[in-house]
Each structure stands twice: as C-alpha cells, then as structure tokens.
C-alpha positions in Angstrom: -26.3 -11.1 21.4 -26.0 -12.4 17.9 -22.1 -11.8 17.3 -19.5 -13.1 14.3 -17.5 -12.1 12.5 -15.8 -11.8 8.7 -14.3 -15.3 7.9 -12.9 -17.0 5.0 -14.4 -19.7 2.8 -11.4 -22.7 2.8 -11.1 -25.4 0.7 -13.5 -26.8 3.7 -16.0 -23.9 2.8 -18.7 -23.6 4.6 -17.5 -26.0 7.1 -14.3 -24.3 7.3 -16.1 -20.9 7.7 -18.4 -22.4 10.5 -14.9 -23.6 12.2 -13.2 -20.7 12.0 -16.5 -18.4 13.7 -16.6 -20.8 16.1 -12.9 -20.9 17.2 -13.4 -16.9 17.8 -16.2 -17.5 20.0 -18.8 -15.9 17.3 -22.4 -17.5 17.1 -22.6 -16.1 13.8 -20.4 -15.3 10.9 -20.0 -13.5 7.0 -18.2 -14.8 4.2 -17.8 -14.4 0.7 -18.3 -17.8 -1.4 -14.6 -16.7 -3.5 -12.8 -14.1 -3.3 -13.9 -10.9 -2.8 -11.9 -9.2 -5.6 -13.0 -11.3 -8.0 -15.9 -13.6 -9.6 -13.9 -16.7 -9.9 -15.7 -19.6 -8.1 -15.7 -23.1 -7.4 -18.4 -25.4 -7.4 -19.7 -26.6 -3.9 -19.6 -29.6 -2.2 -22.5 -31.1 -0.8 -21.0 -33.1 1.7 -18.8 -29.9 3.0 -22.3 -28.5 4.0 -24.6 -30.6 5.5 -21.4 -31.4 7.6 -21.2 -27.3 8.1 -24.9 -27.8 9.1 -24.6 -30.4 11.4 -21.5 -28.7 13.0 -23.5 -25.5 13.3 -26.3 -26.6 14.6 -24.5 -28.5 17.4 -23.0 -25.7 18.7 -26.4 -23.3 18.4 -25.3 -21.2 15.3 -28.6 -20.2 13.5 -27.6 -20.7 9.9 -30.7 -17.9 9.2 -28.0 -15.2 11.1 -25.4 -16.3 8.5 -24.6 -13.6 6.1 -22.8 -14.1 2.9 -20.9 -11.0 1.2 -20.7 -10.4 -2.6 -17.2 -9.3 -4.5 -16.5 -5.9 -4.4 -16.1 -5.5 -7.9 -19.6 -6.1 -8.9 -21.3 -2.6 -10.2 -24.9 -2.7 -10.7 -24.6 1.5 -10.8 -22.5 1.9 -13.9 -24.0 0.9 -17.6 -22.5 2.8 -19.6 -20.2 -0.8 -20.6 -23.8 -2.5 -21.4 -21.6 -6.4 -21.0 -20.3 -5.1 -17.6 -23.6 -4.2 -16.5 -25.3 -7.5 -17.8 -22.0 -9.3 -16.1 -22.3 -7.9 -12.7 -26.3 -9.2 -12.9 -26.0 -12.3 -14.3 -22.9 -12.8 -11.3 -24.9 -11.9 -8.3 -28.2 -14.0 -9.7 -25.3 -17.0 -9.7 -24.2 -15.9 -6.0 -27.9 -15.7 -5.0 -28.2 -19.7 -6.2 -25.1 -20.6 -4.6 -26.1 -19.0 -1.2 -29.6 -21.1 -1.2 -27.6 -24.1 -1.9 -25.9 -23.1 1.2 -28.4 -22.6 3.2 -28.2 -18.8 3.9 -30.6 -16.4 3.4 -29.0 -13.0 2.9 -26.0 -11.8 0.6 -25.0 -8.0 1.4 -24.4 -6.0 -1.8 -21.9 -2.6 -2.2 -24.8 -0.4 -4.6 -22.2 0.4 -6.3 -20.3 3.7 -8.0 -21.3 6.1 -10.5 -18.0 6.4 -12.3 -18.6 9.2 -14.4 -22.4 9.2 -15.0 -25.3 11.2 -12.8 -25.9 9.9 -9.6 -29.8 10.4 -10.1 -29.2 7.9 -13.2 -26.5 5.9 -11.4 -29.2 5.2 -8.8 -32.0 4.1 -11.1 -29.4 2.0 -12.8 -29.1 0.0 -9.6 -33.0 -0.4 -8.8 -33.2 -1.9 -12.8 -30.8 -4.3 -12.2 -32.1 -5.8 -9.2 -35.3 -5.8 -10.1 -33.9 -8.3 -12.8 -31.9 -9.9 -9.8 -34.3 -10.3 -7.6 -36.9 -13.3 -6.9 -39.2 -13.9 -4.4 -37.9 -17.2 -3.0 -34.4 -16.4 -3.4 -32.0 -15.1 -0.4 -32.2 -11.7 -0.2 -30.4 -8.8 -0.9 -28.9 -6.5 1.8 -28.1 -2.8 0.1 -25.1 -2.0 2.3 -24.8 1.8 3.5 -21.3 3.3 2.1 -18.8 6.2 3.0 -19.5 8.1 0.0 -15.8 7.6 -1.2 -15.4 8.6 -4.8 -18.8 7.9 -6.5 -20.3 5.5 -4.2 -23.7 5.5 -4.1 -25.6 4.6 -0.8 -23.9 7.0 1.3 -26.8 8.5 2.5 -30.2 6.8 3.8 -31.9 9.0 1.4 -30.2 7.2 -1.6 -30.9 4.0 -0.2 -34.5 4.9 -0.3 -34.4 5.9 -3.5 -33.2 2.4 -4.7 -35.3 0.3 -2.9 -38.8 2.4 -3.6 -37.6 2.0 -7.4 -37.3 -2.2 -6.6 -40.6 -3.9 -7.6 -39.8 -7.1 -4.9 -39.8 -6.6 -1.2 -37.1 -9.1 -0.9 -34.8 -6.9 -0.3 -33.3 -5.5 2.9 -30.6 -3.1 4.4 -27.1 -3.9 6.3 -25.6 -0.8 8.5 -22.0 -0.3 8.4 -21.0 1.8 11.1 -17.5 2.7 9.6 -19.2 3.6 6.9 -22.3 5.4 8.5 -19.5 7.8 10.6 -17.5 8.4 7.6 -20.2 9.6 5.6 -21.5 11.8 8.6 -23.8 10.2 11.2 -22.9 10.3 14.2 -22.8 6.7 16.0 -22.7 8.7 19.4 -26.7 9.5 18.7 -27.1 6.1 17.4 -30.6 6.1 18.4 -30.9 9.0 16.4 -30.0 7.7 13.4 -32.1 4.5 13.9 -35.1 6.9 14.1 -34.1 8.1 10.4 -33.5 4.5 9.4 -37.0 3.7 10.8 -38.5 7.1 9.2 -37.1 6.6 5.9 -36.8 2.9 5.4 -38.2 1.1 8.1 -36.4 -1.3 11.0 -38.1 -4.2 9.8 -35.6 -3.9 6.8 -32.3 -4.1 8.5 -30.9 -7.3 8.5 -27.5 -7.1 9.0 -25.1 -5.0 11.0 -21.2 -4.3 10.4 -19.9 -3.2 13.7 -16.3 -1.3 12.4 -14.7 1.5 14.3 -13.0 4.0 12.0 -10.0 5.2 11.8 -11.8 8.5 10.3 -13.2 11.4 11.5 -17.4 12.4 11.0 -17.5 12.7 7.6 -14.4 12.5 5.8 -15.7 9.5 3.4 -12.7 7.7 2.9 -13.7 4.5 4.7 -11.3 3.2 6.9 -11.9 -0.1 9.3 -10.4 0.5 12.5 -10.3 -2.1 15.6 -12.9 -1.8 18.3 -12.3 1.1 20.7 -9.3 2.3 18.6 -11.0 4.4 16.2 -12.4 7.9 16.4 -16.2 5.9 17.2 -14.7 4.2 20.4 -15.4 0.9 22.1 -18.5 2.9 23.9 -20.5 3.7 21.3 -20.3 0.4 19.4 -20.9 -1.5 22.5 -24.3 0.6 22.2 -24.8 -0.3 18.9 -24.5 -4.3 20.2 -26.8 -4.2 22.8 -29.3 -1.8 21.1 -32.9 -3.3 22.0 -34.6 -2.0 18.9 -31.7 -4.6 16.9 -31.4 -7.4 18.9 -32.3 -9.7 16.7 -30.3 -8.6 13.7 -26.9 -10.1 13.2 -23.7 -7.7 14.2 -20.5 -8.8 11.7 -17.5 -7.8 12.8 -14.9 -6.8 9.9 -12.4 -5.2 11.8 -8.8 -5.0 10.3 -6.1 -7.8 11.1 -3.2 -6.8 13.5 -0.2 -6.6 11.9 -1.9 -7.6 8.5 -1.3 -11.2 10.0 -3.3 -12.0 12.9 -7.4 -11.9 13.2 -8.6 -9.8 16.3 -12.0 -11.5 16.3 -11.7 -13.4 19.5 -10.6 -10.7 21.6 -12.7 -8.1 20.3 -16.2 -10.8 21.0 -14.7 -11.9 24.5 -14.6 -7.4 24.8 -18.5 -7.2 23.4 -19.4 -10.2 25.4 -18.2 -8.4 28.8 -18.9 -5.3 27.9 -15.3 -3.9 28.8 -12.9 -1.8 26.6 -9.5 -4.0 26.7 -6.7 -0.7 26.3 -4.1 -4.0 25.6 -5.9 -5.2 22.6 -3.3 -5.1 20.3 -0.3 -6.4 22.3 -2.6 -9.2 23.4 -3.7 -10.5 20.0 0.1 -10.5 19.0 1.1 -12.3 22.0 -1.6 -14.8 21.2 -0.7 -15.6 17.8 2.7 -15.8 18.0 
C-alpha cells in the first residue's frame, strides 16, 4: 500500500517534508515547493536533499512515489490577460526544474478555470500551454480531475481527454481526486466503474497519482469540500476500496484530508485506519486528545 499524505515544505524542505510523512506513518508524501497561494519561492539547498534522500531511503520511501503539487493560483485556461497566461507558463516550467532538482518525478496541476471565456476555448488554451511546458525529460505533469466549481475545467474525464489528445508530449499523466470525482458526479461506490471510463477514455497506464478525500458533499453538487475519512457522504468503505484497488496498486494514494480543529493533522490516525482496514467512529476525539 503506497500511502502519504499532504505535508509542508519547512525551512528543512524536503527533509522536513520527508520528516514529517514519516512521523504519520506514510511511505509516501505531497508537497508544494512554497506556498500554495502563491509563486513566491526560495532557492533550494542542496545539502537539505541529499540528506532528505538519504533519510528517505533508510526508511524505504521511494522518492519516484513522491508527488509535488503546484500553487493553486496558476491558470493555464484563461488568456485573455496574455502576461497572466505567459506568467502561469513560465512559473510551472520553473516548478518543473525545481522538482528535478529534487528528485521527484511528478508535479499535479489544477487545469484551471475559464473565467469568462468558452470552455471549448478554455480547454484548448490549456493543451497550448503545456505543450510549451512540457519536455520530454522533465517530471511530469499530473492533470488533476476537479469538482466542476465555478468554471473549472477537468470536471469531467471527457475534458480531460480533450486536453491531453490536444498535448503533443506523452509526458503527461492524470491524478484522481475522489472528493472531487463525487462532487462532480461519479459515484466512488462503483469505483470500478468509473476506472473502466478512466481506462476507456484515457487509459490506466496514465494515472499516477491518487487523492484519497472524503467529501463533505453530496453526488454532484460541485462545490468541493475535503472531508475526513469515513466522515463524509463517500464513507470510510468506499475509500478503503479505492486503497486497496488491484488495478492501482502501484499508484501513490495522497491523503489531503482537512485538519481537526484547523489545528491538528489527522494523517496518522487516518493511515493507522487504511493500514487495518477499520473505520475508527472516535477519529476526531482521538486526534485532539493526541495533540493536545
């Protein structure tokens, strides 16, 4: 079971992040090289990760399973602000340099939102810019599916086909949210299901990354809303299926469930849960004992 979890890049950075996964039991781990609302970044140390390395590969995490996440704010759907558009390119083809001097090979990337232009155009604006993005020997891209809230693109597996038949390189690749997958509408119940469309439309071989998120929506609402395992309207079941699914068992499961309380992380309780296979009905009150 490849199993980690969101975690934040310290002042130790990628040896802090490998810390921190490890301390919640994970033998994997995302992280965003800044933060996440912005493009501000520092420069990285050397030192910080071959000692991340070295630290990783002592305690068996494969650095290939170690997924990096790009800011939010980046919008490679939208050029109707031609600089904005160029920004957000130039940005991730930095992040994509930054990640190979980290050793990691994928960075997952929001498609992005149409904000007031057609979708059909929206969508081709994407494919354009990463086919500037995009090399060969570079990490690669992972087109996250979306909720569909707003004008988010990538909603459905049929726009997510449409970008990446429009992409020249086939160095790019596809990460499953299941928050995001049952607030735009399929079902996680019939997960099987819905890996038969995946496989149909896009192909298996191009799913790389999975974000295991219950919701705290119901089937289609598209509002996107993390909710902690087994306390959203997907249930502890159904993702536990998702975990153990054969056809993925080689594909990394990320964890970005929300913090109790806003102040403490439920990643080591929710792992031990997926690790046994048992629901724990006391999650909450145990993660607050814990931490406080």
């Amino acid at each position: 079971m490849i199993l980690g979890c969101h975690v934040n890049f310290t002042n130790e950075q990628l040896l802090g992040s490998a810390k921190q996964a490890l301390s919640y039991g994970a033998n994997t781990f995302m992280f965003y090289t800044g933060a996440p609302q912005n493009t501000v970044r520092k420069e990285l140390n050397r030192e910080l990760t071959l000692k991340a390395h070295a630290l990783m590969k002592e305690n068996h995490i494969d650095i290939k399973n170690v997924i990096c996440h790009a800011p939010y704010i980046v919008n490679l759907a939208n050029n109707k602000d031609e600089e904005k558009w160029q920004f957000s390119i130039q940005f991730l083809k930095q992040e994509l340099k930054r990640c190979q001097t980290l050793g990691v090979s994928y960075i997952v990337v929001h498609p992005g939102s149409a904000v007031g232009i057609e979708r059909a155009i929206a969508l081709q604006n994407i494919s354009d810019a990463l086919n500037f993005i995009i090399e060969e020997d570079a990490p690669m891209i992972l087109l996250e599916t979306m909720a569909g809230k707003g004008t988010e693109l990538g909603c459905t597996l049929e726009e997510i086909k449409i970008i990446l038949d429009n992409v020249f390189s086939k160095n790019i690749g596809v990460c499953l949210d299941t928050c995001h997958l049952n607030d735009a509408g399929y079902d996680i119940q019939d997960f099987d299901k819905i890996l038969d469309e995946v496989d149909l439309l896009i192909g298996l071989g191009r799913v790389h990354c999975i974000h295991l998120n219950d919701s705290k929506n119901d089937l289609a609402t598209h509002k996107d809303r993390h909710e902690n395992l087994g306390l959203g309207t997907i249930g502890f079941d159904a993702l536990y299926q998702v975990v153990t699914n054969e056809k993925l068992k080689d594909v990394p499961k990320i964890l970005e469930t929300p913090y109790v309380e806003r102040a403490f992380p439920p990643y080591k309780f929710e792992i031990e849960s997926l690790k046994t296979g048992t629901f724990n009905p006391n999650l909450i009150e145990d993660i607050v004992e814990f931490y406080k």
